[in-house]
C-alpha positions in Angstrom: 95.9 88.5 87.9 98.9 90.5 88.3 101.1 87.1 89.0 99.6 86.4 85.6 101.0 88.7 83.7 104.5 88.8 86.2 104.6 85.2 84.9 104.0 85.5 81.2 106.2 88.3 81.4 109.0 86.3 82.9 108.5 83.5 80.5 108.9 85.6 77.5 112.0 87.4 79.1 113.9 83.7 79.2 112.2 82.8 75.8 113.5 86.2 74.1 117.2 85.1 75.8 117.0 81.6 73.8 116.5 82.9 70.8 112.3 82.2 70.6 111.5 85.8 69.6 108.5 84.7 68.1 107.4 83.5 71.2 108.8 86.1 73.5 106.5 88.1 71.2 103.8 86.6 71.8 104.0 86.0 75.8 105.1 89.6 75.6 101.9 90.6 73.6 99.7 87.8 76.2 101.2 90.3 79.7 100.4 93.3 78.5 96.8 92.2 77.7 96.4 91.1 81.1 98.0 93.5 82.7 95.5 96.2 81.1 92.7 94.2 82.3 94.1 94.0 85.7 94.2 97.7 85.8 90.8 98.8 84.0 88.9 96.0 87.1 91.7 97.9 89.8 90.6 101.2 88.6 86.5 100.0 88.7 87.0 98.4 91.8 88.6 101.7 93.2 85.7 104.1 91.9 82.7 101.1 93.3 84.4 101.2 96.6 84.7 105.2 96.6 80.8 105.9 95.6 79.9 103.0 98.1 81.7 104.9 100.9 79.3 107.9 99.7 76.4 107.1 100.0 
């Protein structure tokens, strides 16, 4: 998911440099939504692991 959001973030880097700043916008807006869901299902997978270790 990560490679995801490396990718749409690359894609609206080259489209923000062409002069499509509505699209950079938008693949822009489309990483960082990914990105937070990579990190909220890295931060659940983190604290299942830890309490699984527990008990």
């Amino acid at each position: 998911m990560l490679r995801w959001a490396l990718g749409f973030l690359g894609v609206s880097l080259v489209a923000a440099f062409c002069g499509f700043y509505l699209l950079a916008h938008m693949y822009a807006y489309a990483a960082k939504i990914i990105f937070i869901i990579f990190l909220v299902l890295s931060i659940l997978s983190f604290i299942d692991s830890f309490l699984e270790r527990k008990s």
